[in-house]
N, CA, C and O atoms as a DFTB+ gen file, in Angstrom:
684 C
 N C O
     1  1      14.364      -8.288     -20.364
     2  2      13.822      -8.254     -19.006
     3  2      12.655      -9.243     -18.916
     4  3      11.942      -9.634     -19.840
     5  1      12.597      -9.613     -17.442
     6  2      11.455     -10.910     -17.260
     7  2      10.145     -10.425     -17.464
     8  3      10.016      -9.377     -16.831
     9  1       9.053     -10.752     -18.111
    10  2       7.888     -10.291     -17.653
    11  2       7.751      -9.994     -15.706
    12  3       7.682      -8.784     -15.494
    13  1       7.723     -10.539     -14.857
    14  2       7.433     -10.431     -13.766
    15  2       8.207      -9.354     -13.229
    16  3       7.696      -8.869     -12.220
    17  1       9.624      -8.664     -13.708
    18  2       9.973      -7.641     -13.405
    19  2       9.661      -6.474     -14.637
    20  3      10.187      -5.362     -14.607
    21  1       9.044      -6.762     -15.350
    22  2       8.460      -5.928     -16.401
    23  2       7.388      -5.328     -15.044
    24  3       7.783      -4.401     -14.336
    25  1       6.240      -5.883     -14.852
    26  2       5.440      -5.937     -14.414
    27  2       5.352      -5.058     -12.686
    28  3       4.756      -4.096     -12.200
    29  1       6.265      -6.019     -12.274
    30  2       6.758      -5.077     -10.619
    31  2       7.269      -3.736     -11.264
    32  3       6.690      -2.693     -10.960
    33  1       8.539      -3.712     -12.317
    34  2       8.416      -1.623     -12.259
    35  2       7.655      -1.124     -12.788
    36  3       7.765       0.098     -12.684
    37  1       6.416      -1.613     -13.676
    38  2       5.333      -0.848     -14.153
    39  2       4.501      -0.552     -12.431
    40  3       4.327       0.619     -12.094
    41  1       4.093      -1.597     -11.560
    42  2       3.416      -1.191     -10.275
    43  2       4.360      -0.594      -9.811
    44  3       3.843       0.522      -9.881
    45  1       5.700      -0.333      -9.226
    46  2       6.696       0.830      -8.772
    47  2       6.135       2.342      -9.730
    48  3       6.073       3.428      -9.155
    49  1       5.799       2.207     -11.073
    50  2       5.786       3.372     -11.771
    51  2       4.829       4.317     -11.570
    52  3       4.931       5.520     -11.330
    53  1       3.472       3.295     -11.757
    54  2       2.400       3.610     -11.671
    55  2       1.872       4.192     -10.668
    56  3       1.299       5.280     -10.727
    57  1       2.092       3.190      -9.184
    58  2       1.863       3.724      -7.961
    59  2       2.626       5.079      -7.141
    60  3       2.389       5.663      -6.083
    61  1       3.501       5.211      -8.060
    62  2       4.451       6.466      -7.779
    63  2       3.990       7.323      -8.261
    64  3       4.029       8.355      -7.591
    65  1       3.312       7.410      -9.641
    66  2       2.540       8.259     -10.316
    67  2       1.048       8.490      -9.659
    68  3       1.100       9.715      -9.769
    69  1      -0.026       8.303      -9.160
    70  2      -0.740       8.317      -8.489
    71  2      -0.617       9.024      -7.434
    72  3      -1.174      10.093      -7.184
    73  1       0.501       8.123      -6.470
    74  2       0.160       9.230      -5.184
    75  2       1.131      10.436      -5.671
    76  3       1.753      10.905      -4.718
    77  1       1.394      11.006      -6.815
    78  2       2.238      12.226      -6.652
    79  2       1.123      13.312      -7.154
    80  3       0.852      14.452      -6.777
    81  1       0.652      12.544      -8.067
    82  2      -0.890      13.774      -8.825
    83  2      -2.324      13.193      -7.216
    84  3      -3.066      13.942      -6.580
    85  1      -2.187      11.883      -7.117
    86  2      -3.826      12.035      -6.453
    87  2      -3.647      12.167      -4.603
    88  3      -4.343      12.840      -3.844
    89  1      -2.635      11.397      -4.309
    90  2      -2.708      11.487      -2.491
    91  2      -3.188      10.032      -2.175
    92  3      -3.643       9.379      -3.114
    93  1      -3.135       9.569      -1.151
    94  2      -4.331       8.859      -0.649
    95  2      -3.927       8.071      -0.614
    96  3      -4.727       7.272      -1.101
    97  1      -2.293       7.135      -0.076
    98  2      -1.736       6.007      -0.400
    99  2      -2.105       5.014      -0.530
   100  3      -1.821       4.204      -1.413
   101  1      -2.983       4.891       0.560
   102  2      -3.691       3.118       0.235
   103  2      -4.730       3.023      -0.708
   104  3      -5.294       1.930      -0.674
   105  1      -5.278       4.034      -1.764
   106  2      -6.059       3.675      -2.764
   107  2      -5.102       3.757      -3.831
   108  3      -5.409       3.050      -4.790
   109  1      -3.674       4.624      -3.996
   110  2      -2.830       4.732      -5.499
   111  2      -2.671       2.914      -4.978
   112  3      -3.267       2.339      -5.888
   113  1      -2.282       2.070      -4.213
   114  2      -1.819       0.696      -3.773
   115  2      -3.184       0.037      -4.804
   116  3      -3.035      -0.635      -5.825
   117  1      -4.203       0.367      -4.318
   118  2      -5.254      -0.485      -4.969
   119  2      -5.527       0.281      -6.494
   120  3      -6.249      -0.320      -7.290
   121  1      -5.159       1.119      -6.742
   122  2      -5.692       1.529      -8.029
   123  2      -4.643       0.900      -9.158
   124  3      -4.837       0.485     -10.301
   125  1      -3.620       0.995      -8.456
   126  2      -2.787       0.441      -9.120
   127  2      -2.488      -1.580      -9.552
   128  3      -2.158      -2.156     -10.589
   129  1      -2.871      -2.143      -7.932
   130  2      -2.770      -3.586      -8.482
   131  2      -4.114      -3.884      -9.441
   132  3      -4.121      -4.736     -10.330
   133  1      -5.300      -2.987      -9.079
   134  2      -6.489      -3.177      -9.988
   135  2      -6.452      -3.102     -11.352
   136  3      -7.082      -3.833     -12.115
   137  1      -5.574      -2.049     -11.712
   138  2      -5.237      -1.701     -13.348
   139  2      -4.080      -2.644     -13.621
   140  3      -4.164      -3.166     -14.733
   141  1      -3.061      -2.990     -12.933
   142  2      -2.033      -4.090     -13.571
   143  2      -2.541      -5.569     -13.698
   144  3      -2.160      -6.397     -14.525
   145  1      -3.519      -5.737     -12.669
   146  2      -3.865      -7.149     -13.156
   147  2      -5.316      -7.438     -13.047
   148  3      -5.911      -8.400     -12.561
   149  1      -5.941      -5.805     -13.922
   150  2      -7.102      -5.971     -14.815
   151  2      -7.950      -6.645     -13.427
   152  3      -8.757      -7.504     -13.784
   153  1      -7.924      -6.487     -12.417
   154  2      -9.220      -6.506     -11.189
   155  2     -10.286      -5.465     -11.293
   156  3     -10.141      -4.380     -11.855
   157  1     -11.641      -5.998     -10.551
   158  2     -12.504      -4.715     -10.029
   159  2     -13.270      -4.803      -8.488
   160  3     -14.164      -5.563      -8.119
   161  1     -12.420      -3.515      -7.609
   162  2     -11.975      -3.686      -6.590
   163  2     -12.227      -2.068      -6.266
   164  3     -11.357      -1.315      -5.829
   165  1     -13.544      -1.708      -6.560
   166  2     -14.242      -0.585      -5.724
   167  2     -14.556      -0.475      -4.740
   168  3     -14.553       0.671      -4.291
   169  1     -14.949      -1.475      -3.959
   170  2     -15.577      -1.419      -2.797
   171  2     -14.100      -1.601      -1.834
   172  3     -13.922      -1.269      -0.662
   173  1     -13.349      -2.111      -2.593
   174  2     -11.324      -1.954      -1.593
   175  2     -10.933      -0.177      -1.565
   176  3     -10.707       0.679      -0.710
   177  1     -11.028      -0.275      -3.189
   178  2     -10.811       1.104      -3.494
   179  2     -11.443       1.834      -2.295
   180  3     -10.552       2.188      -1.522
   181  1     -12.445       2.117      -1.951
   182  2     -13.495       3.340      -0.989
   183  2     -13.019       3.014       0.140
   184  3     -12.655       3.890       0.923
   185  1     -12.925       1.642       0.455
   186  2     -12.790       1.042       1.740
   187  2     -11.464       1.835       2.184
   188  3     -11.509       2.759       2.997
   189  1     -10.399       1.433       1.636
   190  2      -8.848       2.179       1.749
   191  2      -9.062       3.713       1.735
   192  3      -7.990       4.316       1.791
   193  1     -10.003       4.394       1.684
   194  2      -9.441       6.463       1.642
   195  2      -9.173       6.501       3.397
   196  3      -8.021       6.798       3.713
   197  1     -10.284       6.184       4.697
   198  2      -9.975       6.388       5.910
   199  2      -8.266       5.890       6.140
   200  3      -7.750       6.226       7.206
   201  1      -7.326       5.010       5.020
   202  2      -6.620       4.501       5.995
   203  2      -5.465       5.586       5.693
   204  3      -4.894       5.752       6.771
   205  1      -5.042       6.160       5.000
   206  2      -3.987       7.042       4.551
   207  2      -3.689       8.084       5.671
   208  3      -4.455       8.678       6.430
   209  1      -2.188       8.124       5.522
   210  2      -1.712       9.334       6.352
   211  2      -1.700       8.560       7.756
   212  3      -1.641       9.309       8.731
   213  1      -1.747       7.157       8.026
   214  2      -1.446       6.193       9.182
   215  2      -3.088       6.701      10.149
   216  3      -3.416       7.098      11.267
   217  1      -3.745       6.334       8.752
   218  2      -5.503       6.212       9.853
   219  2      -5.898       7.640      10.088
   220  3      -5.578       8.215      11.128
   221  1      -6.585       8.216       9.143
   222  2      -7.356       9.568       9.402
   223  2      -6.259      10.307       9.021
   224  3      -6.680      11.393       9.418
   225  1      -5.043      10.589       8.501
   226  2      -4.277      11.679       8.333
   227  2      -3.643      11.572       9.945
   228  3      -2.758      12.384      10.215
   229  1      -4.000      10.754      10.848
   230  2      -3.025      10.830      12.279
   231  2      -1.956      10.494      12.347
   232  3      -1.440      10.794      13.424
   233  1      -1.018       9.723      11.333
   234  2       0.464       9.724      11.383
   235  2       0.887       8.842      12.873
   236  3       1.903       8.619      13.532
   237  1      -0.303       8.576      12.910
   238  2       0.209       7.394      14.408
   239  2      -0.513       6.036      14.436
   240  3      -0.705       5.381      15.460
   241  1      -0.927       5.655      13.072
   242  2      -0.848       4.130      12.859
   243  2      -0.151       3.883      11.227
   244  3       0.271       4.504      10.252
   245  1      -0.305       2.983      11.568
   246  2       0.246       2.362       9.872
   247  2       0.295       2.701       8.936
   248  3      -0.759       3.020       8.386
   249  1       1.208       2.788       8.425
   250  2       1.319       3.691       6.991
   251  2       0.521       3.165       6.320
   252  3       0.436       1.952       6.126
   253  1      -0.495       4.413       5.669
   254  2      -1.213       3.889       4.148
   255  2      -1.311       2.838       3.097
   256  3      -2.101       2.045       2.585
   257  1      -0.136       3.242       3.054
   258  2       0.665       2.305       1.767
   259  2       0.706       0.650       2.313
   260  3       0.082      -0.311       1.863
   261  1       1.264       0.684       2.961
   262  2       1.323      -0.982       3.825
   263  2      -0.022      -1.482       4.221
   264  3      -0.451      -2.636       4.250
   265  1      -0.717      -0.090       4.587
   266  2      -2.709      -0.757       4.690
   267  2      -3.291      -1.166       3.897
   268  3      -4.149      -2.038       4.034
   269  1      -2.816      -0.391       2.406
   270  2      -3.470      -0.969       1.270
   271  2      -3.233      -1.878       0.577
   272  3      -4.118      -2.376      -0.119
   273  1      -1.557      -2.488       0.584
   274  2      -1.107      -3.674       0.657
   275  2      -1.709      -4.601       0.810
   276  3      -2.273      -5.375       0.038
   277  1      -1.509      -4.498       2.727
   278  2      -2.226      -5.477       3.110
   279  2      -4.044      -5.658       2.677
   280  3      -4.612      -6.717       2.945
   281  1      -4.543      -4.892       2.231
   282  2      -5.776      -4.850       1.908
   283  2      -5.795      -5.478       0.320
   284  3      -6.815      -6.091       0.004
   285  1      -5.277      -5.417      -0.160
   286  2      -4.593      -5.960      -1.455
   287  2      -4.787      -7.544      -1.254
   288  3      -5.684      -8.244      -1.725
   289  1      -3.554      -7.985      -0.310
   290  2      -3.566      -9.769       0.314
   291  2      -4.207     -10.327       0.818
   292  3      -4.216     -11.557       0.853
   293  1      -5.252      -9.274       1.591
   294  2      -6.728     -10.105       2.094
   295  2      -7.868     -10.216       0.696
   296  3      -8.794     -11.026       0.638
   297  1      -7.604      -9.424      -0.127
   298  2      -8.140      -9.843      -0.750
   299  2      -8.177     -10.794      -2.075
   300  3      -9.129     -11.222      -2.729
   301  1      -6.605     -10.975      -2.231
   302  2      -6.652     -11.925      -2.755
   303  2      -6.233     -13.413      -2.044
   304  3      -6.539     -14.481      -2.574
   305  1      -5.774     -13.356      -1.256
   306  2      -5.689     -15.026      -0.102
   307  2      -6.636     -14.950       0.930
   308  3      -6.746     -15.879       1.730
   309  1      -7.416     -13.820       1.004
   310  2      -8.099     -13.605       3.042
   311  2      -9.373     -14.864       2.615
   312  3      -9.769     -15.447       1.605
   313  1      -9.577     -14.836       3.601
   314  2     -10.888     -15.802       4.503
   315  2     -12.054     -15.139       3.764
   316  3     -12.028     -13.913       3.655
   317  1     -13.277     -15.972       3.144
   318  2     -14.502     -15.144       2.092
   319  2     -15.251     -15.388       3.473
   320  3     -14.752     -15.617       4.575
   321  1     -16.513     -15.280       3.127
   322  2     -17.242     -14.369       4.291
   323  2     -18.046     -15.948       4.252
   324  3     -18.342     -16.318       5.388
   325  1     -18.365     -16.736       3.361
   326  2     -19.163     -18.387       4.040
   327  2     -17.945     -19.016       4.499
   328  3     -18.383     -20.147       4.711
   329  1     -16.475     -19.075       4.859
   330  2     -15.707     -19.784       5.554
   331  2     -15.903     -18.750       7.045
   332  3     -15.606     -19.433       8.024
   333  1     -16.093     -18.093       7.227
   334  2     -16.389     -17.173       8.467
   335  2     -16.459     -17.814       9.820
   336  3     -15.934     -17.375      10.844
   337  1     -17.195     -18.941       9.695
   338  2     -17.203     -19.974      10.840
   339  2     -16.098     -20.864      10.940
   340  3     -16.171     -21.736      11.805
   341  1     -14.962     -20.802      10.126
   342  2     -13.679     -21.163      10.050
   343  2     -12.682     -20.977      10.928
   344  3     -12.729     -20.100      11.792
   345  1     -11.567     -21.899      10.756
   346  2     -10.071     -20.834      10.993
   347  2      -9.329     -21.040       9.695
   348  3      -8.201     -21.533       9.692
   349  1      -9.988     -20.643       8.528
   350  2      -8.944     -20.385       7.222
   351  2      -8.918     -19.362       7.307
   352  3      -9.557     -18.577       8.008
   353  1      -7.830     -19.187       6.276
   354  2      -7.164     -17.944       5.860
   355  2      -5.824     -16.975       6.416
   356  3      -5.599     -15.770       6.523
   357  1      -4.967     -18.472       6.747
   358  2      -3.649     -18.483       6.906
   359  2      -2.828     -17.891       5.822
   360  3      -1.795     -17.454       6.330
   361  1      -2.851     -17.724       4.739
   362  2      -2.007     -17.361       3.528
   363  2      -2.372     -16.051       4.043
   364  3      -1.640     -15.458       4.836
   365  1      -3.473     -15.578       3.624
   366  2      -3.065     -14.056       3.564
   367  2      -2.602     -13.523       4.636
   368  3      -2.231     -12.366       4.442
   369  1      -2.453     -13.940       5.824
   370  2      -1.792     -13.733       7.234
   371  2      -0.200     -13.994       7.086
   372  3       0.491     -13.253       7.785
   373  1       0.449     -14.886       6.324
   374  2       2.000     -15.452       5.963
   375  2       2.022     -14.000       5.077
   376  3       2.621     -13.025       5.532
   377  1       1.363     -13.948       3.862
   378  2       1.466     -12.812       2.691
   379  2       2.045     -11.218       3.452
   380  3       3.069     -10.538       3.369
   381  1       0.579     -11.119       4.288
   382  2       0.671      -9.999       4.932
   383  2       1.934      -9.876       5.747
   384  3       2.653      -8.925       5.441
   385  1       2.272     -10.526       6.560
   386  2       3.411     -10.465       7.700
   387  2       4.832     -10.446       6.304
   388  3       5.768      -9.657       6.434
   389  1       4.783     -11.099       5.472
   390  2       6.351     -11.358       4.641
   391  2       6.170      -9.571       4.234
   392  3       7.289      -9.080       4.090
   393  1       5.152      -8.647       4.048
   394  2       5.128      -7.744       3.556
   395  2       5.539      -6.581       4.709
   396  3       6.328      -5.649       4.554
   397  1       4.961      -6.836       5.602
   398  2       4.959      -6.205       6.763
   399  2       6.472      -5.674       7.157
   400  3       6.865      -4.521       7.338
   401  1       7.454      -7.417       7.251
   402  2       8.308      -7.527       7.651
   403  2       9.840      -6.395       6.549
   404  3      10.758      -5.612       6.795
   405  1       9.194      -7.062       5.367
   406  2      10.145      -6.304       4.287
   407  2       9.973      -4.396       4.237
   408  3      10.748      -3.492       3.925
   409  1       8.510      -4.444       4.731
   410  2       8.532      -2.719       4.850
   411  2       9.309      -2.396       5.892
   412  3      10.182      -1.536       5.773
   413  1       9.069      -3.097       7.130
   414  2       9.996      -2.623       8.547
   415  2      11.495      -2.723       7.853
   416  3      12.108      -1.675       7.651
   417  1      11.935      -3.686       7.579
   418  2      13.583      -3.953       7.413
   419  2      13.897      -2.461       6.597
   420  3      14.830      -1.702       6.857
   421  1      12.529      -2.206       5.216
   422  2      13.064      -0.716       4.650
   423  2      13.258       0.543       5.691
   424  3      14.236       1.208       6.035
   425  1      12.051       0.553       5.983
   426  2      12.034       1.930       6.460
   427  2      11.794       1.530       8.153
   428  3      10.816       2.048       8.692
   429  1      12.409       0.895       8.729
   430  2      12.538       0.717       9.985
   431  2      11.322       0.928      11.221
   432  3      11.466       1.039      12.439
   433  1      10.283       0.934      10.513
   434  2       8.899       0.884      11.058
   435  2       7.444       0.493      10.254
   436  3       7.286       0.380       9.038
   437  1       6.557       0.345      11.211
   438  2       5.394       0.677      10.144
   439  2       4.563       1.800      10.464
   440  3       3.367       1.663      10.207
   441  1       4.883       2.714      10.891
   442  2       4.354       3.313      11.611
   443  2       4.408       4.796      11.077
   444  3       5.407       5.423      11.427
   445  1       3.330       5.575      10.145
   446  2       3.411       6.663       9.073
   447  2       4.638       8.054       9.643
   448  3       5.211       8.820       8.869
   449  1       4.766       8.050      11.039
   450  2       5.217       9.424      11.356
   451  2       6.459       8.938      11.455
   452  3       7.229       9.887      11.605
   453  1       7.225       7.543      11.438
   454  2       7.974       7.032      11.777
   455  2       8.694       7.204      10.488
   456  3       9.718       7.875      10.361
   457  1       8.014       6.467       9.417
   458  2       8.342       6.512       8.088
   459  2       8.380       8.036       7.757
   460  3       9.185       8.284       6.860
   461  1       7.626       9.269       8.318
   462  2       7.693      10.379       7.805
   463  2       9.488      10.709       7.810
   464  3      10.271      11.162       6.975
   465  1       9.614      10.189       9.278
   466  2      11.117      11.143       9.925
   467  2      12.354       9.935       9.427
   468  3      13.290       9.993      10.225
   469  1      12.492       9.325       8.797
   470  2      13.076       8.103       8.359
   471  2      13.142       8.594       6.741
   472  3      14.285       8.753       6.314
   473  1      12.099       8.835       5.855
   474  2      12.722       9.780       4.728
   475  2      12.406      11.227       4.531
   476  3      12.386      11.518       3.335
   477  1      12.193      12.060       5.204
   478  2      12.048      13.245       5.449
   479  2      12.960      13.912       6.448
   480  3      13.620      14.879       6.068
   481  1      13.090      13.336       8.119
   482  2      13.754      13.737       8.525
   483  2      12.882      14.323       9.723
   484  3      13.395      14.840      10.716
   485  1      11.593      14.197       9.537
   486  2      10.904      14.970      10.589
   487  2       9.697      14.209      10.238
   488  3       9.688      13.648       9.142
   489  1       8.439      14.088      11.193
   490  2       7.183      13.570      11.258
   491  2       6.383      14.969      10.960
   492  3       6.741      16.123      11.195
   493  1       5.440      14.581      10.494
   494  2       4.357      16.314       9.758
   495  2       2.518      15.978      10.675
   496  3       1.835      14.955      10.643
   497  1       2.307      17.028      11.231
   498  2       1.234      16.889      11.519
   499  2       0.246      17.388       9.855
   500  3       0.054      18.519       9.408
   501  1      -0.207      16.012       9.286
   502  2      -0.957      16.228       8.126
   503  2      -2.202      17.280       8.296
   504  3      -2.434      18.012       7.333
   505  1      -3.176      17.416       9.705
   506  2      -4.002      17.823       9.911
   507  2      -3.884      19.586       9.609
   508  3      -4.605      20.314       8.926
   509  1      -2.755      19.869      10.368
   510  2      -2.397      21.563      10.522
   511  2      -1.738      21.883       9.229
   512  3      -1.099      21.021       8.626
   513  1      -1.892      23.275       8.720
   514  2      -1.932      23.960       7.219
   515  2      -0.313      23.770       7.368
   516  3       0.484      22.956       6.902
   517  1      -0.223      24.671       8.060
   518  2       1.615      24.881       8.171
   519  2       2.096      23.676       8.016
   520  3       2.450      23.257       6.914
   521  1       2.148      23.128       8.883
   522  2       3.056      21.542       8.689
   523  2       2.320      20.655       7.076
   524  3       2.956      19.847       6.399
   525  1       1.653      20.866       6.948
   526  2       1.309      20.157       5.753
   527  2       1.984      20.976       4.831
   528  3       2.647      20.394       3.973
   529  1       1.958      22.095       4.828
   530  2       3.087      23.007       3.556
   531  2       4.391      22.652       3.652
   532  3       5.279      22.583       2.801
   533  1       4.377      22.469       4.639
   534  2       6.182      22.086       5.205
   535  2       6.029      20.650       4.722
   536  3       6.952      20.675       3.908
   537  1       5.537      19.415       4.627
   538  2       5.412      18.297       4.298
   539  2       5.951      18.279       2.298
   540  3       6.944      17.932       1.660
   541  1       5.165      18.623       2.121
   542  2       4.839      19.156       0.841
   543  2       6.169      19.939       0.641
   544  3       6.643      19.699      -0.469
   545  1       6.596      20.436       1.066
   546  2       8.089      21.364       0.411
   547  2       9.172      20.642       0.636
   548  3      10.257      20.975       0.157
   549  1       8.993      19.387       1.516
   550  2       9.830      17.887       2.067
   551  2       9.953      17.148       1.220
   552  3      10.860      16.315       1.238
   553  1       9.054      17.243       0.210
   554  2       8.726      16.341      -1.487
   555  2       7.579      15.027      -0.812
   556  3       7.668      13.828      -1.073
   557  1       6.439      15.746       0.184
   558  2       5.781      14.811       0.578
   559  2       5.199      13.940      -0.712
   560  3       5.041      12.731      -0.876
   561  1       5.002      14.867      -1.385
   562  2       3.980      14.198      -2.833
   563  2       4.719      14.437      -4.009
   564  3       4.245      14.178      -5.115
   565  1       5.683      14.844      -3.874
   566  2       6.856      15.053      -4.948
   567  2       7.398      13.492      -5.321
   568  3       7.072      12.675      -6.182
   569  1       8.095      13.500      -4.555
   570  2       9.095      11.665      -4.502
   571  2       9.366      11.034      -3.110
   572  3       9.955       9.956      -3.200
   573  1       9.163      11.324      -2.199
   574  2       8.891      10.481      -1.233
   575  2       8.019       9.597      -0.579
   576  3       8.209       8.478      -0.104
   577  1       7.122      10.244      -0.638
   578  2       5.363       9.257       0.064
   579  2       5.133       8.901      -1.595
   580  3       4.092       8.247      -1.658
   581  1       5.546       9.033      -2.567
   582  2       5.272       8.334      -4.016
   583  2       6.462       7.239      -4.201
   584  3       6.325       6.570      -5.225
   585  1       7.716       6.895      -3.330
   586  2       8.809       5.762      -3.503
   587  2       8.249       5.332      -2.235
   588  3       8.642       4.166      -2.183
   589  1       7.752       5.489      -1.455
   590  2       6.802       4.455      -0.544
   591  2       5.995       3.898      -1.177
   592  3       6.194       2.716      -1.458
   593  1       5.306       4.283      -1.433
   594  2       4.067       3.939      -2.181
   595  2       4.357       2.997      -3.456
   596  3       3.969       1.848      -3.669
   597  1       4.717       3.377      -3.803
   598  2       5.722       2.296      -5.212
   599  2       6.348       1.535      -5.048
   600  3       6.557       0.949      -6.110
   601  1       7.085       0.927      -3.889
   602  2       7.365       0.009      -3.802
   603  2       6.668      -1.108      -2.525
   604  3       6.855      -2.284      -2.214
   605  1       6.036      -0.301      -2.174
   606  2       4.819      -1.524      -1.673
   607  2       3.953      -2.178      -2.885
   608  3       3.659      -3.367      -3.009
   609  1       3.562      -0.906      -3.899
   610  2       2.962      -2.033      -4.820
   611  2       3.920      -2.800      -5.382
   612  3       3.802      -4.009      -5.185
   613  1       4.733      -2.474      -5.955
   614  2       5.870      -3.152      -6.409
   615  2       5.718      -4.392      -5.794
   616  3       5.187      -5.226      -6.527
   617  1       6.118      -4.903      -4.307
   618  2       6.663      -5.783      -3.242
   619  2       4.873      -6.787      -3.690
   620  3       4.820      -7.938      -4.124
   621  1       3.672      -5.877      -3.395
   622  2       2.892      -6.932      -3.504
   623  2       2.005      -7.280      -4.547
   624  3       0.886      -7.777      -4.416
   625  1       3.022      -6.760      -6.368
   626  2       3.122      -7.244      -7.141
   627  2       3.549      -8.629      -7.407
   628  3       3.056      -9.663      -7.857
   629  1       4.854      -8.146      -6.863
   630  2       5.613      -9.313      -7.020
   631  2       4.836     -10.644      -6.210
   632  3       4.921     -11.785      -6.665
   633  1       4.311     -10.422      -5.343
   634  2       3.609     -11.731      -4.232
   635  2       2.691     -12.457      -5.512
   636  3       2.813     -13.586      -5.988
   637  1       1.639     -11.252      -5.903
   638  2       0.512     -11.934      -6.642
   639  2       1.472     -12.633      -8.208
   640  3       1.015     -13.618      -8.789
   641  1       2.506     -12.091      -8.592
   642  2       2.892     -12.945      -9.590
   643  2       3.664     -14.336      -9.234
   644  3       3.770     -15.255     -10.046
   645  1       4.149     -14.363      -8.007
   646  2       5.057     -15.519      -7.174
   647  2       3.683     -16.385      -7.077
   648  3       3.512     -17.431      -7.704
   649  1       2.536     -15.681      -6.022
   650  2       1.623     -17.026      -6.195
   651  2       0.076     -16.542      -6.492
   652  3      -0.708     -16.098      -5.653
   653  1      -0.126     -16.709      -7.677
   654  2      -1.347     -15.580      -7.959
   655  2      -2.864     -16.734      -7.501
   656  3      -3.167     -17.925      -7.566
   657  1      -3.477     -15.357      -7.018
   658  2      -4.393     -16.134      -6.308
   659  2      -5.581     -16.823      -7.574
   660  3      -5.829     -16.442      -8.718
   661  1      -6.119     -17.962      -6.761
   662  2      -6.883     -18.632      -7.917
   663  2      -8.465     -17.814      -8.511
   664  3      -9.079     -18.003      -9.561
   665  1      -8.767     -16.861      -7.337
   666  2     -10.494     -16.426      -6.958
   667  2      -9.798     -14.838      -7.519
   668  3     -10.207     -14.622      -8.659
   669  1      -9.324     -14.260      -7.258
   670  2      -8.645     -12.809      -7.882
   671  2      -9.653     -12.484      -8.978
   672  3     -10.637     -11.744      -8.977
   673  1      -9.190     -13.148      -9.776
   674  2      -9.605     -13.061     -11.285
   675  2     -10.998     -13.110     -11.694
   676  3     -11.511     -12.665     -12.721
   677  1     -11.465     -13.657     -10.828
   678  2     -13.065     -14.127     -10.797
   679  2     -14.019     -12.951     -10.122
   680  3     -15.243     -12.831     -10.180
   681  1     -12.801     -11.936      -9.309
   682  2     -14.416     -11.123      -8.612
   683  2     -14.437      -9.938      -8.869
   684  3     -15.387      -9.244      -8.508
């Protein structure tokens, strides 16, 4: 096997493992590209807990997993903060959208309640006890929101080994 697919099913593995013991999709996304390619990325890490569960646990924006992604590609292609008076930082905008696009084609949205009823079968209000038990007995954290989650890192594994950023490594 190739290193680079060595590598993508260790982030499929890992990130599957995470959100099944910890929750919190868009930080297993960053905890995971941080430990595969040896980054330190705390301040992503913290930054990503509000976004899980599609923004506050509301299930009516963007899935986690695809937030932390994309939080992933801004930070390794986005715009640094002295180009600010710029218009760089086109790559991580191409990165982000090729990612975007490959999550929609999977799961036919980006949109967390969308993705709930697409492999579950039903959307879960995360907030209320009941429906969160019912989530959870759906294999919310069993194998489903953990094969989401795993293959977004997976997908933006594979990006950073296709074109690994030059500054990554450095911060």
């Amino acid at each position: 096997m190739e290193l680079a697919d060595e590598i993508a099913k260790r982030a499929y593995a890992l990130a599957f493992e995470y959100e099944s013991k910890y929750g919190n999709c868009p930080q297993c996304i960053v905890a995971t590209i941080e430990e595969i390619f040896n980054l330190k990325m705390d301040d992503v890490f913290k930054a990503g807990h509000p976004l899980a569960g599609g923004l506050g646990l509301s299930g009516y924006g963007t899935c986690g997993a695809l937030s932390g992604g994309a939080m992933i590609l801004g930070y390794a292609y986005g715009r640094e903060r002295k180009d600010f008076q710029t218009r760089l930082g086109t790559k991580s905008y191409k990165a982000a959208k090729a990612l975007y696009d490959r999550f929609v084609a999977e799961y036919g949205s980006c949109i967390c309640r969308d993705v709930q009823q697409k492999i579950m079968g039903t959307p879960f209000n995360l907030w209320d006890s009941e429906d969160y038990k019912r989530f959870e007995a759906a294999g919310g954290h069993k194998d489903k929101c953990p094969s989401v989650v795993g293959n977004v890192a997976k997908w933006v594994a594979e990006q950073l080994i296709k074109d690994p950023p030059a500054s990554a490594t450095n911060k």
